[in-house]
C-alpha positions in Angstrom: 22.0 58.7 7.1 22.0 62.2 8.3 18.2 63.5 9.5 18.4 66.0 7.4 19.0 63.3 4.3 16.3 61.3 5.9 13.4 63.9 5.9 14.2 64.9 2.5 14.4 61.6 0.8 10.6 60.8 2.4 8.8 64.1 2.2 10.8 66.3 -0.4 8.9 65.6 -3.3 5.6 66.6 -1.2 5.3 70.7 -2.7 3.6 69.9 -5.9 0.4 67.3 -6.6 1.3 63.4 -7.4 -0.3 63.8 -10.8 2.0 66.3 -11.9 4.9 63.8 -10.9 3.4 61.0 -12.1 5.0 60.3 -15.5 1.6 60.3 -17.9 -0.5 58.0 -17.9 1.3 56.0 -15.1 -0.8 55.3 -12.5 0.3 56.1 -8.8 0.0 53.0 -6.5 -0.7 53.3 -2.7 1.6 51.5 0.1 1.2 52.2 3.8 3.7 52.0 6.4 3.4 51.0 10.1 5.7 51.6 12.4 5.9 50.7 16.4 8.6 53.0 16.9 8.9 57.0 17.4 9.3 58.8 13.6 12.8 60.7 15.4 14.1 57.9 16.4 17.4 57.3 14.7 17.2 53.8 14.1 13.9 53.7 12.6 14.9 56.8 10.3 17.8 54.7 8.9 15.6 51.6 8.6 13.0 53.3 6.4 15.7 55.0 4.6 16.5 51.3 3.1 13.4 50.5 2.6 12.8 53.8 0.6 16.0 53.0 -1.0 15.0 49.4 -1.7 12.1 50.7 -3.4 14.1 53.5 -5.6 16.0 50.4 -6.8 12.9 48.5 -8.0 11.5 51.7 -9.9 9.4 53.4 -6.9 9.4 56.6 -6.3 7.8 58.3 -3.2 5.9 61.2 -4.6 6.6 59.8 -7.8 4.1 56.8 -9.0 4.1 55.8 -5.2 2.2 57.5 -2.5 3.3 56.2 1.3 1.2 57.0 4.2 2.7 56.4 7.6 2.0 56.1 11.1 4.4 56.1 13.9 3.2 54.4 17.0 5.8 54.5 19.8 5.3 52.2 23.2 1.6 52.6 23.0 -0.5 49.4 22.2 -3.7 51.8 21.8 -2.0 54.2 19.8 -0.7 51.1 17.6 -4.5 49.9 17.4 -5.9 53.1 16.6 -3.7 53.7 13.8 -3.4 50.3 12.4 -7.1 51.2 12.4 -6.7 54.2 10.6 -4.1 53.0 8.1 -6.2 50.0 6.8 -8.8 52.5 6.4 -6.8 53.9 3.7 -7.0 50.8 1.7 -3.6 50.6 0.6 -2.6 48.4 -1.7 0.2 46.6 1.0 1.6 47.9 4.0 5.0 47.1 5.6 4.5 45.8 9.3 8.0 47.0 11.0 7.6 44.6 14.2 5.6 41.5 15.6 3.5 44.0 17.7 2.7 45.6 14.2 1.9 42.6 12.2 -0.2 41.1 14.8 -2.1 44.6 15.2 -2.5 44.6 11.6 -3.9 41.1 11.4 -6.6 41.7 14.0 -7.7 44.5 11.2 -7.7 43.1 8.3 -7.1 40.3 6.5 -7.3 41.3 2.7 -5.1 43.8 2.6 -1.5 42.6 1.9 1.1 43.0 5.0 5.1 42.6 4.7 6.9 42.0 7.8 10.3 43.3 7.9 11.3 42.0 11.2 9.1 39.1 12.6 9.9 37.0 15.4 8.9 33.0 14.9 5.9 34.1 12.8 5.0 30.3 12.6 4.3 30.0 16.4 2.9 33.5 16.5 -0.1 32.4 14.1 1.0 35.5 11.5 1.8 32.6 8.6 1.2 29.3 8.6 4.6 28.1 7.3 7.6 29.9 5.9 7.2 27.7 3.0 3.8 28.6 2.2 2.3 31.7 4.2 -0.9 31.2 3.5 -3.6 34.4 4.1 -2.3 38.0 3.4 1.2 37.7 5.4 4.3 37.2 4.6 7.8 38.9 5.3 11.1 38.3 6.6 11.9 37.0 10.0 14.3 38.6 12.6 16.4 35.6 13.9 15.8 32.1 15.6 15.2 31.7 18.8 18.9 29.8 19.2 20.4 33.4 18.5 18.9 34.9 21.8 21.5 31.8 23.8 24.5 33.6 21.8 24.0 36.6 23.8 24.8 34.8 26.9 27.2 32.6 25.5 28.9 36.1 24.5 28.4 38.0 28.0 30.3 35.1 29.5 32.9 35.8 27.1 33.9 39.2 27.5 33.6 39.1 31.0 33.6 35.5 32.8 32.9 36.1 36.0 29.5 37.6 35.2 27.7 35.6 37.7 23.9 37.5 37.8 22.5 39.0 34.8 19.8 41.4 34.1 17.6 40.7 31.2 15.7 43.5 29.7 12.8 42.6 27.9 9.1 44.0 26.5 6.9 44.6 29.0 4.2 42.2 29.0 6.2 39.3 28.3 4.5 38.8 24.5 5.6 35.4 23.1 8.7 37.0 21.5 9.8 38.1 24.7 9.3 34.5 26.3 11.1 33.1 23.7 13.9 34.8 23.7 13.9 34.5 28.0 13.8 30.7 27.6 16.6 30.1 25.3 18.7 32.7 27.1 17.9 30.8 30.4 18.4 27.8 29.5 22.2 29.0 28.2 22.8 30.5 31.7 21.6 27.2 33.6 24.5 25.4 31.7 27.1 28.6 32.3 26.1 28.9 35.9 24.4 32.6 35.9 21.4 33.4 37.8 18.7 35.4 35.4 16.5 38.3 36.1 14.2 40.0 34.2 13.6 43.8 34.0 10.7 45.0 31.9 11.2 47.9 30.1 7.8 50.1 31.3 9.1 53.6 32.4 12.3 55.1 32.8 12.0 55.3 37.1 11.3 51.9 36.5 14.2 50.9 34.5 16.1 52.6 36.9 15.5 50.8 40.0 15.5 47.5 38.8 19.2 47.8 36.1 20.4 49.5 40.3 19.1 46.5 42.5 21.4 44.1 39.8 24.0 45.9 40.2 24.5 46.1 44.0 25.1 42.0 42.9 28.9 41.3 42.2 29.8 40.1 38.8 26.6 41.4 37.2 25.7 42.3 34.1 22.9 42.7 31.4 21.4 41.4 28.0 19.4 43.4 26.1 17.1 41.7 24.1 14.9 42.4 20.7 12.1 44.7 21.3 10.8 48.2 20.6 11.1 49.1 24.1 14.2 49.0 24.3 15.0 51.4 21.5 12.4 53.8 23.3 15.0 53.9 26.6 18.3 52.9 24.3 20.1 56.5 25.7 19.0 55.6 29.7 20.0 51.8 29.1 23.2 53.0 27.9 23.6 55.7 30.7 22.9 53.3 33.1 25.3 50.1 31.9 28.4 52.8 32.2 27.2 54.0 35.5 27.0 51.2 37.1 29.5 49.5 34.8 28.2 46.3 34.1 28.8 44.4 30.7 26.2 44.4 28.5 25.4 42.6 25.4 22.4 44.1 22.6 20.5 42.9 20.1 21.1 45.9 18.4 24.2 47.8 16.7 23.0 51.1 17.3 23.6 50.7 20.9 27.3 50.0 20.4 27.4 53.0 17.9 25.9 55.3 20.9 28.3 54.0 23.6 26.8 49.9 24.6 29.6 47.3 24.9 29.0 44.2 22.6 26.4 43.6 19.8 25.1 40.9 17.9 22.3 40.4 15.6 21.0 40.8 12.2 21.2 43.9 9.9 17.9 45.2 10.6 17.9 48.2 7.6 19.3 45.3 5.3 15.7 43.7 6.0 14.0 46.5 5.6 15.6 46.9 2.4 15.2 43.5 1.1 11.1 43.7 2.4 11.3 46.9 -0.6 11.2 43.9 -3.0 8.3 42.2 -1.5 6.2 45.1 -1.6 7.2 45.5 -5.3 6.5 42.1 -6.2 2.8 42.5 -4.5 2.1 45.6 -6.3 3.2 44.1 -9.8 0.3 41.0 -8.8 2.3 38.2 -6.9 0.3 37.2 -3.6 1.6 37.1 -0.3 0.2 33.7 0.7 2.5 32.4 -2.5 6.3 34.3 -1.5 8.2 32.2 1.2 9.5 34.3 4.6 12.7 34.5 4.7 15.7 34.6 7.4 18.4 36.9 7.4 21.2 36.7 5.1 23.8 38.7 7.6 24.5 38.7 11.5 27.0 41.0 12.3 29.1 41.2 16.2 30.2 44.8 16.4 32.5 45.5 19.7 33.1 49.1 21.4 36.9 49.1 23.0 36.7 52.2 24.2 33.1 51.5 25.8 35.7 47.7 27.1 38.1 50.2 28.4 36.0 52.6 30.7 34.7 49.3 32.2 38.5 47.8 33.0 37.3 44.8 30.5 40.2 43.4 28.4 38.2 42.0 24.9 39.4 38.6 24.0 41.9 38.9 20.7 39.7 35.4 20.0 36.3 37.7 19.9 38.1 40.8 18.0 39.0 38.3 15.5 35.2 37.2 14.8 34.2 41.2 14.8 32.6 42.6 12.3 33.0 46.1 13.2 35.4 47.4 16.2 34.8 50.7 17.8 37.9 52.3 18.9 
């Protein structure tokens, strides 16, 4: 979705008062939105844009019989307290939680006021629900991936280039339970695959730097790039520095390979945020979050850049092209 699209489909409706929107006598309900990403950055536009589109589908309308109040809390846990803080003060009827960070944030505010997660990791072991069966509390949502999907990126490194030998893995700083998760599982993949592991912790951009160089002065190196906000906070330097340095490099996220990365593979991310549009619905119209199961993703998709294979002299497997969902060329 173009920005311009984006900024029009959330605040275009904003000139004139709800009432006069409002069809009469319809009351206007009040969702809130919590986001542990930057508002311009490009990934998180196109996620909310299929949530807002989820909720057009259902019958909401932003400006309409739905008011939304955001906040955008990029890389900062302080920022993301104070206005989880401020959001809850609100009272909305539900707010959409975008991350783990979020949710948990959320949690430690309130625990009345509905929360959808659109992208939890293990939410079970996290303490946000107490099964995916039965949430429990005022949680519930739609998890990320497994754990097992985090080995897959190794599995897949190994693939495309088989003499990888040392790989960087760039994680959240702070190693949150997420982040350890996914460093286990991948580790224990490399152990059986021969690859020695280090972890890079995505904190500043000098620091980033340093640590993505001192891997590659190794031969046969390369890097994984794990779930996390981070990471889309530094997504242009990690790219910048993978062609550098030319080391094969396997995301979480499609929107790296879109912008230049190597490999992908992972959920549809905006399809989640799309599908936690009918959650949100289902709350407002009186269901209870502690009653509506958390669900996995319905769609993992591999997405491959040749031309990104090409500058780095890497010859892509016709075995992998075959399981593509989406070439670059």
């Amino acid at each position: 979705m173009r920005r311009r699209d984006f900024i029009t489909l959330l605040g275009g409706a904003a000139a004139w008062p709800l009432a006069a929107r409002a069809q009469q006598g319809e009351r206007v309900r009040h969702i809130g939105v919590l986001m542990n990403t930057g508002a311009d950055e490009p990934e998180s536009q196109a996620r909310l844009a299929a949530f807002m589109q989820g909720l057009q589908e259902v019958g909401w309308t932003a400006g309409g019989n739905l008011r939304i109040d955001y906040r955008w809390s990029p890389g900062d846990l302080a920022r993301l307290r104070k206005d989880a803080a401020e959001l809850v003060a609100l009272r909305p009827e539900v707010i959409l939680a975008g991350v783990g960070a979020t949710t948990s944030t959320l949690q430690q505010v309130t625990r009345t006021i509905p929360i959808v997660m659109a992208q939890s990791i293990d939410p079970v072991g996290n303490g946000f629900v107490d099964s995916l069966a039965r949430p429990g509390g005022n949680t519930t949502g739609f998890t990320q991936f497994e754990y097992s999907l985090t080995g897959k990126w190794m599995e897949l490194l190994k693939e495309v280039a088989p003499g990888t030998a040392r790989v960087g893995v760039l994680r959240e700083p702070g190693t949150p339970s997420g982040a350890v998760g996914q460093w286990t599982m991948i580790q224990a993949v490399a152990q059986s695959l021969g690859a020695e592991l280090k972890p890079i912790e995505l904190r500043d951009a000098n620091e980033i730097e340093r640590a993505v160089t001192a891997v590659a002065r190794s031969s046969n190196a390369g890097l994984i790039v794990v779930v996390s906000a981070a990471s889309l906070t530094h997504r242009e330097l990690i790219i910048a520095l993978a062609a550098r340095h030319r080391l094969p490099t396997v995301y979480a996220y499609r929107v790296f390979v879109t912008h230049g990365g190597l490999i992908s593979y992972g959920p549809d991310i905006a399809s989640q945020h799309r599908r936690a549009a009918s959650y949100v619905d289902r709350i407002l119209k009186g269901e209870k979050p502690a009653d509506l199961p958390v669900q996995a993703p319905t769609k993992y998709e591999l997405v491959i850049n040749l031309k990104t294979a090409k500058a780095l002299g890497i010859t892509v497997p016709p075995t992998l092209l075959a399981r593509a969902d989406e070439v670059i060329e």
